[in-house]
C-alpha positions as CSV (number, residue, x, y, z in Angstrom):
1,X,0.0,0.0,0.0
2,X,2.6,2.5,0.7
3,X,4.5,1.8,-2.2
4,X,0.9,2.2,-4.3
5,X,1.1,6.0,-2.5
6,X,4.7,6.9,-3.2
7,X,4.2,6.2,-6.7
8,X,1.7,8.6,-7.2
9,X,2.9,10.8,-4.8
10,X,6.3,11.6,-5.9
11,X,5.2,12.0,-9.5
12,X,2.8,14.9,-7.9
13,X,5.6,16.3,-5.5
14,X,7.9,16.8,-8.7
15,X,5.0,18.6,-11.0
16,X,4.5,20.9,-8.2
17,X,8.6,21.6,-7.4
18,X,8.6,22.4,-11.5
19,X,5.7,24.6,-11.2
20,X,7.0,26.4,-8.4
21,X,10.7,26.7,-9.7
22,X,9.1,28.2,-13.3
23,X,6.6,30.8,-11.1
24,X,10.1,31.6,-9.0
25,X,11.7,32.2,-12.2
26,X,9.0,34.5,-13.8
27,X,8.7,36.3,-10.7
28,X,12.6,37.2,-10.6
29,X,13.7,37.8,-14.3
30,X,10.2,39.8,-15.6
31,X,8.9,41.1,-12.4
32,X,4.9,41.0,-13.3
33,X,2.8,43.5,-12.0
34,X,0.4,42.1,-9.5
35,X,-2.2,43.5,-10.9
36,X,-1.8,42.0,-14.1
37,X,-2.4,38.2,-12.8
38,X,-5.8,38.6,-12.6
39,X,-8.9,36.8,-15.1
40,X,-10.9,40.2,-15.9
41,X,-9.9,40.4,-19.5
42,X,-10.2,37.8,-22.4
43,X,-6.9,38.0,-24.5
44,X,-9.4,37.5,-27.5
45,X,-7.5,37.6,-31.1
46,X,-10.7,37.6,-33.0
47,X,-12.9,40.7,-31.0
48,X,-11.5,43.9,-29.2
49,X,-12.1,43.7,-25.1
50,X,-15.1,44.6,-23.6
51,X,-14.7,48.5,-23.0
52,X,-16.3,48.2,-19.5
53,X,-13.8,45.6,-18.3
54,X,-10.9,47.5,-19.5
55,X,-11.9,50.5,-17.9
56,X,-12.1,48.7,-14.2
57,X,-9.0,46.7,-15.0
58,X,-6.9,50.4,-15.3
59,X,-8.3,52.0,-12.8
60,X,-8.0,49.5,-10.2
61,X,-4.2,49.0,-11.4
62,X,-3.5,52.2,-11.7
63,X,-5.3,53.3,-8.1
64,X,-4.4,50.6,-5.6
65,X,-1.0,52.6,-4.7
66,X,-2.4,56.7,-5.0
67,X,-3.4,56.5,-1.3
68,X,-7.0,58.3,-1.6
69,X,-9.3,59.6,1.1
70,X,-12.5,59.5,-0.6
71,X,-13.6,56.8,-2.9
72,X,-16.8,56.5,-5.3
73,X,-18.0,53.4,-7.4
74,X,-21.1,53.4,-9.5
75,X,-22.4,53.1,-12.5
76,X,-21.1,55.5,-15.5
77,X,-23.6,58.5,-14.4
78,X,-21.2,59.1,-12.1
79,X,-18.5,57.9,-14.4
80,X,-19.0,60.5,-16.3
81,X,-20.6,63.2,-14.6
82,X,-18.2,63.9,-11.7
83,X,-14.9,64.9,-12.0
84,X,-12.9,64.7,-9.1
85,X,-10.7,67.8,-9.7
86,X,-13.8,69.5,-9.5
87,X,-14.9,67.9,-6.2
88,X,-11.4,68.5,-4.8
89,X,-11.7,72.2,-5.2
90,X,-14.5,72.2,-2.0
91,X,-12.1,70.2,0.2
92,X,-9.3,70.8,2.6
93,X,-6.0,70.2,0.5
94,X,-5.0,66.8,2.0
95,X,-8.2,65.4,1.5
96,X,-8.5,63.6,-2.1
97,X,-11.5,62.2,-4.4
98,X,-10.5,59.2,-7.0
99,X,-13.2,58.1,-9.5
100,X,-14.0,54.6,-9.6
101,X,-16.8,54.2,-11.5
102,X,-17.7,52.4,-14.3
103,X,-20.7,51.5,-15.4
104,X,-24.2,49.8,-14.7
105,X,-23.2,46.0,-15.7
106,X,-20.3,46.2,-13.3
107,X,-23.2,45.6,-10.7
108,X,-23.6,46.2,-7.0
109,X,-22.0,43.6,-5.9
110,X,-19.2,44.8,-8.5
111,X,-19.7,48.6,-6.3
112,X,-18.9,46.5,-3.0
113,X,-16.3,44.9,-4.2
114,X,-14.2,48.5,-5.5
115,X,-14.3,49.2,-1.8
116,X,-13.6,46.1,-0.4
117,X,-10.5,46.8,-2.9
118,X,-9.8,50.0,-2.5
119,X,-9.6,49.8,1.3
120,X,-7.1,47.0,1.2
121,X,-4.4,49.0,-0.8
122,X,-5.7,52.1,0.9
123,X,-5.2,52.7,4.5
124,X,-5.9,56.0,3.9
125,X,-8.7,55.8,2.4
126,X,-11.7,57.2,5.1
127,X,-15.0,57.2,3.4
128,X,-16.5,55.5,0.6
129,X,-18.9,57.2,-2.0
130,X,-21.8,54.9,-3.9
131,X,-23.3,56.7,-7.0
132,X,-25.7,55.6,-8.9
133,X,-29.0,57.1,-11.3
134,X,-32.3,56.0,-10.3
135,X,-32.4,54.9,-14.3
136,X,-30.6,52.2,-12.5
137,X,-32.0,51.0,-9.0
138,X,-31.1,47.6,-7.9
139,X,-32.9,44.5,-9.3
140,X,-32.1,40.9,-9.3
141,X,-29.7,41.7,-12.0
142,X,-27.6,44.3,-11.1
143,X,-27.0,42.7,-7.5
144,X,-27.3,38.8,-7.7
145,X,-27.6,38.1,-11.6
146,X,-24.0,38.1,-12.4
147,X,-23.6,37.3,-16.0
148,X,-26.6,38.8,-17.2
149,X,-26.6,40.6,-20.1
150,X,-28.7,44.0,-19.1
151,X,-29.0,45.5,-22.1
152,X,-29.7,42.4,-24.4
153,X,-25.7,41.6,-25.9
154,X,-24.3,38.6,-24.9
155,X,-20.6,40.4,-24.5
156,X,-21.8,43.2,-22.1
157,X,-22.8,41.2,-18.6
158,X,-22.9,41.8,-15.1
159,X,-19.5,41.1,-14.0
160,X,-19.6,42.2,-10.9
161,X,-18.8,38.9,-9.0
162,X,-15.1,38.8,-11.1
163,X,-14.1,41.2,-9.6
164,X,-14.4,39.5,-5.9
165,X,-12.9,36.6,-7.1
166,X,-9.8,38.3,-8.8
167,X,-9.1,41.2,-6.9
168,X,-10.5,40.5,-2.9
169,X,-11.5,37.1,-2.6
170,X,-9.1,34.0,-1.6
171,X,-8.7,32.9,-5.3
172,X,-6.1,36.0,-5.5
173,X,-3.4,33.3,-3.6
174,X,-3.5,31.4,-6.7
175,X,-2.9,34.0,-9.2
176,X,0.8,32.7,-10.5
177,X,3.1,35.3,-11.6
178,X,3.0,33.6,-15.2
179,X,-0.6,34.7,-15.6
180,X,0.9,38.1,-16.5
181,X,2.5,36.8,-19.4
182,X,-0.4,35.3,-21.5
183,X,-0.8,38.7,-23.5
184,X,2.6,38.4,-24.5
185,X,2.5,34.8,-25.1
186,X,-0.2,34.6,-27.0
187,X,0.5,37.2,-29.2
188,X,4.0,35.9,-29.6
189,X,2.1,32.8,-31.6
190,X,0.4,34.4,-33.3
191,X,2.7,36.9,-34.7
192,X,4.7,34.2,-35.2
193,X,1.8,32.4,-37.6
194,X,1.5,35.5,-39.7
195,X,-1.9,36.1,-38.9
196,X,-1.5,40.1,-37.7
197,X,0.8,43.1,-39.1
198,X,1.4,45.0,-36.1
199,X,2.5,44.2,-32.6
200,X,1.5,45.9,-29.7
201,X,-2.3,45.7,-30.4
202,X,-4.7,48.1,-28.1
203,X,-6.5,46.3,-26.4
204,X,-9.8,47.9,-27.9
205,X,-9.8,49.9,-31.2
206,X,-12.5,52.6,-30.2
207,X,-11.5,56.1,-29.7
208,X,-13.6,56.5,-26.4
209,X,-11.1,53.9,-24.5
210,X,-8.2,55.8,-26.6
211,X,-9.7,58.5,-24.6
212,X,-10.4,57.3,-21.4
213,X,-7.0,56.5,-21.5
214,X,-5.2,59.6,-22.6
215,X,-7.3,61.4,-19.4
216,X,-7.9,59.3,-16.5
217,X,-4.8,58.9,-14.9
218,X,-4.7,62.8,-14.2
219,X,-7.9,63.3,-13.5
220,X,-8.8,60.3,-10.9
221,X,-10.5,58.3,-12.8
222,X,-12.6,61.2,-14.2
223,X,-13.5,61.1,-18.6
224,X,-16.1,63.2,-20.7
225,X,-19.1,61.2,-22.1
226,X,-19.4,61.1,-25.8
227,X,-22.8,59.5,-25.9
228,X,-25.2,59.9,-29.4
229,X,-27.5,63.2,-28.2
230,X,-31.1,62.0,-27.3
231,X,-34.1,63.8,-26.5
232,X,-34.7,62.9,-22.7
233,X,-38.1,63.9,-21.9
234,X,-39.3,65.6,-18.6
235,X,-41.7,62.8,-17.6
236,X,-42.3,60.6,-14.3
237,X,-40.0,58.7,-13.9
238,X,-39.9,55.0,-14.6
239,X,-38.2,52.9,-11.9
240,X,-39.0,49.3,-13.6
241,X,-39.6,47.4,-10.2
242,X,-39.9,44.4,-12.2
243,X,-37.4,41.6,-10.4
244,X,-36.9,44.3,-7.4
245,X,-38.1,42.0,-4.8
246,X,-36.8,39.0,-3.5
247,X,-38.1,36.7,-0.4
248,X,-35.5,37.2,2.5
249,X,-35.9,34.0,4.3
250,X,-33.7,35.6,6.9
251,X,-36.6,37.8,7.9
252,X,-39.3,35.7,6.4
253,X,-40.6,38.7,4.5
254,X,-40.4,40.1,0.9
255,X,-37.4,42.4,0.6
256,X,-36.5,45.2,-2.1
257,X,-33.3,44.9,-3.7
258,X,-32.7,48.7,-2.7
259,X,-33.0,48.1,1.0
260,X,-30.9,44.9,0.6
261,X,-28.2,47.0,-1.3
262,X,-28.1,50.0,0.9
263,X,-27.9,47.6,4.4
264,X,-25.4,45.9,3.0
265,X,-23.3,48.6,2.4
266,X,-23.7,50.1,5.6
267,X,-22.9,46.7,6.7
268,X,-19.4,46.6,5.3
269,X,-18.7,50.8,5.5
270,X,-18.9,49.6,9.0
271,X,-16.6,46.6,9.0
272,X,-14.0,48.2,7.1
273,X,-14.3,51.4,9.4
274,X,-15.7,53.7,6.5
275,X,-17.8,56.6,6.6
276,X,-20.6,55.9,3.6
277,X,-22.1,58.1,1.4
278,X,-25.2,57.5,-1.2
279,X,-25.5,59.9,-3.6
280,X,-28.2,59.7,-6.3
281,X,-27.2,61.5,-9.3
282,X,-29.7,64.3,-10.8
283,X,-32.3,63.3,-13.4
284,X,-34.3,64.5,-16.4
285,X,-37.7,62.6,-14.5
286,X,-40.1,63.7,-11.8
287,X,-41.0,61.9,-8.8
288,X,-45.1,62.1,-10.1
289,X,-47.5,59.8,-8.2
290,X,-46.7,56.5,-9.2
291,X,-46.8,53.8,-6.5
292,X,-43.5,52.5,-7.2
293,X,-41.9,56.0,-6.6
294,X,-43.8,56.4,-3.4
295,X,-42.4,53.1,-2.2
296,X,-38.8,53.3,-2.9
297,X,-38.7,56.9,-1.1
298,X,-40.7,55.3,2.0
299,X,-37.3,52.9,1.6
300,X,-34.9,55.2,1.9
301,X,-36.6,57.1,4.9
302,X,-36.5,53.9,6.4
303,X,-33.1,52.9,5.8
304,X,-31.8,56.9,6.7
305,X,-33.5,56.6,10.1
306,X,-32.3,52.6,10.9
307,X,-28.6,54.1,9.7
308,X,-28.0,57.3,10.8
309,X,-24.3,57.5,10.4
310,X,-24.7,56.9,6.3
311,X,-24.4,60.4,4.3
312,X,-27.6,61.0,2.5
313,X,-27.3,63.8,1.5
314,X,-30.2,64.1,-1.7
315,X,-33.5,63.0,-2.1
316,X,-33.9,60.1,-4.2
317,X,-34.8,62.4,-7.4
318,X,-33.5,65.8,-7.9
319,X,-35.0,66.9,-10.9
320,X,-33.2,68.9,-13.3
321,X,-33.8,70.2,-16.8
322,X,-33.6,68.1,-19.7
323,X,-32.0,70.4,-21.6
324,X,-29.1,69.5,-19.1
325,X,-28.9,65.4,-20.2
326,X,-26.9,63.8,-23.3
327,X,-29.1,60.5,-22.1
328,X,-31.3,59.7,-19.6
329,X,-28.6,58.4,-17.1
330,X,-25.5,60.5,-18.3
331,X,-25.3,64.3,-17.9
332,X,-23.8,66.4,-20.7
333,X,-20.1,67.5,-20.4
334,X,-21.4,71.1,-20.2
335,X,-23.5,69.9,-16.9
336,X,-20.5,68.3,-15.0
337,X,-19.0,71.4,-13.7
338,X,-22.3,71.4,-12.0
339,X,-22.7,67.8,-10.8
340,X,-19.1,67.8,-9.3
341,X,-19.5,71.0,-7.2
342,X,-23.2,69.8,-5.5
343,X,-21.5,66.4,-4.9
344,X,-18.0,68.5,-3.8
345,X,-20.0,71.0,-1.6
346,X,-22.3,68.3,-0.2
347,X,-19.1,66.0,1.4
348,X,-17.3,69.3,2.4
349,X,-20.9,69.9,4.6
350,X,-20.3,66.6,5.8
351,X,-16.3,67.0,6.2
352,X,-16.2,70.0,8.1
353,X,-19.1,68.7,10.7
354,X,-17.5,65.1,11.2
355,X,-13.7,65.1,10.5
């Protein structure tokens, strides 16, 4: 019998002394960046990246050493709409704001897991911002539907989740140093093949992400929309509470996805010793009548007087004029100015009272 193990058992032993000698030998002649090890982008020959992933995948590179005070996550209204050099301008001087956003399919659970993130590389870091549209309240998609494509394409899912597992989660002991090579690898073969003309391929050939990365390193995370002008009428709003309940069988009771979201956050602001702030970016709507919009703002009265510590500083719709919107979720470049000072003005309220 123990002969029966040792044969298998040394054969094993040796595979993982070779694998550990070639990961030592990575590690010490090309020096990978950490950040680079990770399973967020595809390494796809035949399609560009997915803009979205790209866009977290620099950012969180780029602003895991930059030691920030204030963080925000979100989806791409605030991605686009607040510029943190803007916001900076109504704070003390050592007090900084980095951009985090992204974009709605990065998910809520993708939002949690930026400050899960950020707070691990970032000591410094002392309150985190979540900013989101009310075009985008949380459903069974955006928090627990990872994978689900939200807008109808197959290549543009919630992804949310990936990010747990690649950047916070215990998977990130088993990233090996060679996973930082497979860009170059690959494309190695199939230069080699004769199949492409030039080396150094972007990663996406789309003159937004040539963009976004020409601006967002000086401006924390901060880049101008360039969204295809629509008409976004002044109406009542639509919140689309379809899939916003789930049974909590914690409580034994039905349970929005908003109230789920925002305790949660709380939950973890608290555990990571964060101040929290919600901020709904302004919109083109009206709160109206409607039932729906009557119960998500009995919600958040709920949740602000259960959480009193959490920044609230806006009702759940601000209305502004339409004249003011490229889309219905994304403010035009000539509104940002505007968007960044309420939001810079509202945490200096907050910073001056608490800090």
């Amino acid at each position: 019998m123990l002969k029966m193990i040792l044969k298998y058992i040394s054969p094993l032993i040796l595979a993982i002394f070779i694998i550990l000698l070639i990961e030592t030998a990575v590690q010490h002649f090309w020096k990978p960046n950490r950040f680079d090890q990770v399973n967020i982008l595809e390494f796809a020959f035949v399609k560009d990246e997915t803009y979205q992933r790209l866009v977290m995948h620099h950012k969180l590179k780029e602003f895991s050493n930059r030691d920030p005070v204030i963080v925000q996550s979100g989806d791409s209204s605030g991605f686009f709409g607040i510029d943190p050099r803007i916001v900076e301008q109504s704070f003390p001087d050592d007090v900084s704001y980095y951009n985090m956003s992204c974009c709605a399919n990065l998910g809520f659970k993708g939002y949690l897991n930026v400050m899960k993130f950020m707070k691990k590389h970032s000591p410094s870091m002392r309150m985190f911002v979540l900013h989101f549209t009310p075009y985008t309240m949380p459903n069974a998609a955006n928090w627990d539907g990872d994978g689900a494509a939200l807008w109808g394409s197959p290549d543009i899912t919630v992804f949310g989740d990936v990010l747990g597992r690649e950047y916070v989660g215990w998977q990130t002991w088993f990233q090996l140093p060679s996973l930082a090579l497979r860009r170059e690898v690959t494309d190695y073969v199939y230069y080699r093949n004769g199949k492409l003309n030039q080396k150094d391929r972007p990663f996406m050939k789309n003159e937004n992400y040539y963009e976004f990365l020409e601006n967002y390193k000086n401006t924390n995370g901060w880049t101008r929309e360039r969204d295809i002008r629509t008409v976004v009428p002044n109406t009542e709003c639509n919140f689309n509470l379809h899939n916003a309940q789930f049974f909590d069988f914690t409580q034994m009771r039905n349970k929005y996805y908003f109230e789920e979201v925002l305790e949660t956050f709380a939950s973890e602001a608290e555990k990571l010793d964060l101040d929290l702030a919600i901020i709904f970016q302004p919109a083109a709507c009206n709160l109206g009548s409607s039932k729906d919009g009557a119960t998500l703002v009995k919600v958040l009265e709920k949740f602000k007087t259960n959480h009193p510590d959490v920044y609230v500083p806006f009702e759940l719709i601000e209305t502004w004029p339409q004249e003011k919107f490229a889309t219905a979720a994304h403010v035009k470049n000539e509104s940002v100015k505007e968007t960044s000072e309420r939001l810079g003005k509202a945490l200096r309220d907050y910073i001056n009272f608490n800090w």
